[in-house]
N, CA and C atoms as a LAMMPS dump frame, in Angstrom:
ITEM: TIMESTEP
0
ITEM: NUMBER OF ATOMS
183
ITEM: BOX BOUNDS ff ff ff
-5.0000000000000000e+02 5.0000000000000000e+02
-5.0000000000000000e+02 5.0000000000000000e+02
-5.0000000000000000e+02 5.0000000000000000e+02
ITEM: ATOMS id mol type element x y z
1 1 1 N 82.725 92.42 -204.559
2 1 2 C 82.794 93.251 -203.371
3 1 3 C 81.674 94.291 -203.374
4 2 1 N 81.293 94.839 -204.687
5 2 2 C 80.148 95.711 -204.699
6 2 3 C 78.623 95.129 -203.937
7 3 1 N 78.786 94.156 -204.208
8 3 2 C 77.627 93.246 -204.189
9 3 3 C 77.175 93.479 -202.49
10 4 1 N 78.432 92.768 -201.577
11 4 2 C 78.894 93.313 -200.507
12 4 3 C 78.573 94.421 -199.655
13 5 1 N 78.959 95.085 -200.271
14 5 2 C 78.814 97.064 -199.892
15 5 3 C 76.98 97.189 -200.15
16 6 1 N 76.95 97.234 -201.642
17 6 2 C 75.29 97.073 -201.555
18 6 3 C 74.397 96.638 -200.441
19 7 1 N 75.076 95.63 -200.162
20 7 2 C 73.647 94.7 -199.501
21 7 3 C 73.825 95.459 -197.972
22 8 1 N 75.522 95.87 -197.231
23 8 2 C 75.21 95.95 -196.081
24 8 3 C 74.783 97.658 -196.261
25 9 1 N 74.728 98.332 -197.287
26 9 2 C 74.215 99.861 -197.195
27 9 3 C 72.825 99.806 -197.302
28 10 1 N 72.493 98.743 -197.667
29 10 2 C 70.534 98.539 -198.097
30 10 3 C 70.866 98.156 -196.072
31 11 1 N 70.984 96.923 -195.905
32 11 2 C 70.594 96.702 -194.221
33 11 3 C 71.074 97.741 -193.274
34 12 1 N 72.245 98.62 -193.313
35 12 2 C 72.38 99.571 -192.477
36 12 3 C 71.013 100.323 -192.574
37 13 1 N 71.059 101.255 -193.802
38 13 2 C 69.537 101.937 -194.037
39 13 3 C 68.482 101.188 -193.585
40 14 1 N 68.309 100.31 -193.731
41 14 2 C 66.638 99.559 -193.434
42 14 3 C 67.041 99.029 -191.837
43 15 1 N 67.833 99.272 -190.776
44 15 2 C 68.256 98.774 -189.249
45 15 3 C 68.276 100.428 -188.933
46 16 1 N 68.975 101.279 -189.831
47 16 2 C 68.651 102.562 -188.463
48 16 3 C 68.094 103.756 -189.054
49 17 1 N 67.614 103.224 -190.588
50 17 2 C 66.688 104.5 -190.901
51 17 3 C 67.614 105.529 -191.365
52 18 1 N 68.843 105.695 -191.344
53 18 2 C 70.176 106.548 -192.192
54 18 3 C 70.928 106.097 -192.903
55 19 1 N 71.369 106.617 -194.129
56 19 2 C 72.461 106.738 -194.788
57 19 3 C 73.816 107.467 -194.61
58 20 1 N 74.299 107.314 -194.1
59 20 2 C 75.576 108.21 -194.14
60 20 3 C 76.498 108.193 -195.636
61 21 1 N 76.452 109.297 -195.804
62 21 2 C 77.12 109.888 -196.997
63 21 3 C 78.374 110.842 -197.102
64 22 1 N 78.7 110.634 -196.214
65 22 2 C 80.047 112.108 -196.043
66 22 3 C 81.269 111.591 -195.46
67 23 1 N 82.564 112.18 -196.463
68 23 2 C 83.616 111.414 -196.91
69 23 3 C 84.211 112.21 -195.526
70 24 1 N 83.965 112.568 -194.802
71 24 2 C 84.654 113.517 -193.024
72 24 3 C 84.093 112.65 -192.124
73 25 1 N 83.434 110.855 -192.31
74 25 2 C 83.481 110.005 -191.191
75 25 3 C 83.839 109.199 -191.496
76 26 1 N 85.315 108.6 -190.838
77 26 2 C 86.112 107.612 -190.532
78 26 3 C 85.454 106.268 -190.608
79 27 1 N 85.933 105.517 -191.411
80 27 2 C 85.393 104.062 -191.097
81 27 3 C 86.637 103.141 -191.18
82 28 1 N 86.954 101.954 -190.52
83 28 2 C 87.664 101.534 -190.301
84 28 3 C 87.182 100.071 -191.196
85 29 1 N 88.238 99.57 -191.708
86 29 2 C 87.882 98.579 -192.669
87 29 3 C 89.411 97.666 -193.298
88 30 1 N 89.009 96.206 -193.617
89 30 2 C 90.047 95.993 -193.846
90 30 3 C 90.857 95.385 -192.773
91 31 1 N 90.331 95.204 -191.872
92 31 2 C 91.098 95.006 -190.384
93 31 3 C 91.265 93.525 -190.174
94 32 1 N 92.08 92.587 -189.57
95 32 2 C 92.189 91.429 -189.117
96 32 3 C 91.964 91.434 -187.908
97 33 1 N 90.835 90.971 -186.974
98 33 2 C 90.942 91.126 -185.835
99 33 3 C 89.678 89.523 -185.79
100 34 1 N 89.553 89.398 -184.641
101 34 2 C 88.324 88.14 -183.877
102 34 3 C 88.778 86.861 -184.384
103 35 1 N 87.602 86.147 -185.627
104 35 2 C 88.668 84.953 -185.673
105 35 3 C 90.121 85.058 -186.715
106 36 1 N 90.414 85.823 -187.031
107 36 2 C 91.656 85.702 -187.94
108 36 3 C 93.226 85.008 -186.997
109 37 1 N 93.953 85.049 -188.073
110 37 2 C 95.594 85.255 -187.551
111 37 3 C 96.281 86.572 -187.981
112 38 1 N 96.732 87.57 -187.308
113 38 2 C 97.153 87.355 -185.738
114 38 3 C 95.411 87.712 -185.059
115 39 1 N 94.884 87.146 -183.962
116 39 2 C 94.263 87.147 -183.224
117 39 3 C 94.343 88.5 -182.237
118 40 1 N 93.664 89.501 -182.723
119 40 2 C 93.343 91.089 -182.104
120 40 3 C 91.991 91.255 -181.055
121 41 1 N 91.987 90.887 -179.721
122 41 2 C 90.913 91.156 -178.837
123 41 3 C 90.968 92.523 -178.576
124 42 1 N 89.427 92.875 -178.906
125 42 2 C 89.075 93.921 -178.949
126 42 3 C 87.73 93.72 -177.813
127 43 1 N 88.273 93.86 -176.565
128 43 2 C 87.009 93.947 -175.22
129 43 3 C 85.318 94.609 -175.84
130 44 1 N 84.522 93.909 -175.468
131 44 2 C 83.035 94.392 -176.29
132 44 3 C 82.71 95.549 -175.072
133 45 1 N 82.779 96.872 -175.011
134 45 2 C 82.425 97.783 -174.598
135 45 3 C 83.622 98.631 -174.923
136 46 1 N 84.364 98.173 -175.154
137 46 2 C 85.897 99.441 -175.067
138 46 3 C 85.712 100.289 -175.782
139 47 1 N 86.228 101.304 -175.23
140 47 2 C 86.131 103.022 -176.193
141 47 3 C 87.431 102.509 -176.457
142 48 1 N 87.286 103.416 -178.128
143 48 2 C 88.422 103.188 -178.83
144 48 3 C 88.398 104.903 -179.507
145 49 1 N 89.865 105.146 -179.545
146 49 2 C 89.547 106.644 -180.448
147 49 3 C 90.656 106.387 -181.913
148 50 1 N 89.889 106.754 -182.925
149 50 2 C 89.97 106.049 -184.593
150 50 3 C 90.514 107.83 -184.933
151 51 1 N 91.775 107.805 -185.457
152 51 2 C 92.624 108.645 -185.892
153 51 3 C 92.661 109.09 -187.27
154 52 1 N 91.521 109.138 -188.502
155 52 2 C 92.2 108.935 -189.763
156 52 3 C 93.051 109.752 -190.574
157 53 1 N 93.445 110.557 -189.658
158 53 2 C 94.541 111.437 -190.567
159 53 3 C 95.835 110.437 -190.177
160 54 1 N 96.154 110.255 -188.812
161 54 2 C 96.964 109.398 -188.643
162 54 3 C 97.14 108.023 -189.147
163 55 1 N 96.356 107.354 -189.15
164 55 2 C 95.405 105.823 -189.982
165 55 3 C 96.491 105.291 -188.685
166 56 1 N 96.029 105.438 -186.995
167 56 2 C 95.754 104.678 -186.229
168 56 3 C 94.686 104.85 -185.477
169 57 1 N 94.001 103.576 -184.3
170 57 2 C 93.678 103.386 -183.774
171 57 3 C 93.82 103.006 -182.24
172 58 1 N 93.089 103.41 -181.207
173 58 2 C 94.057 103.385 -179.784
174 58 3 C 93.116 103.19 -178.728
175 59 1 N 93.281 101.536 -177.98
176 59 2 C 92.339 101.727 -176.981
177 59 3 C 92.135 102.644 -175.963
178 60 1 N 91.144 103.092 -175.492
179 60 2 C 91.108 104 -174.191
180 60 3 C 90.345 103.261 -173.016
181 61 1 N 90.802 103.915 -172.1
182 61 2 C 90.367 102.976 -170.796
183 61 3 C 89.529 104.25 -169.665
């Protein structure tokens, strides 16, 4: 899994030129959604607002 993390923190950095380093932005991970089972459509433009004190997530329209 390190291997993983490595490679997409080298291509994030080398696609937008930042590292993010600070444990106060939410990342969402771990998720079953697109092709999995159960099958979670997630509309490609939707605002979504990501809760992590709560550890939910909630479409907005």
């Amino acid at each position: 899994m390190q291997r993983f993390a490595a490679a997409f923190l080298i291509c994030f950095q080398k696609c937008c030129g930042v590292f993010i380093d600070s444990p106060d932005i939410p990342v969402l991970a771990k998720c079953d959604f697109s092709h999995c089972a159960p099958m979670l459509t997630i509309p490609i433009g939707m605002t979504a607002e990501l809760d992590a004190d709560a550890q939910t997530i909630r479409m907005v329209q």
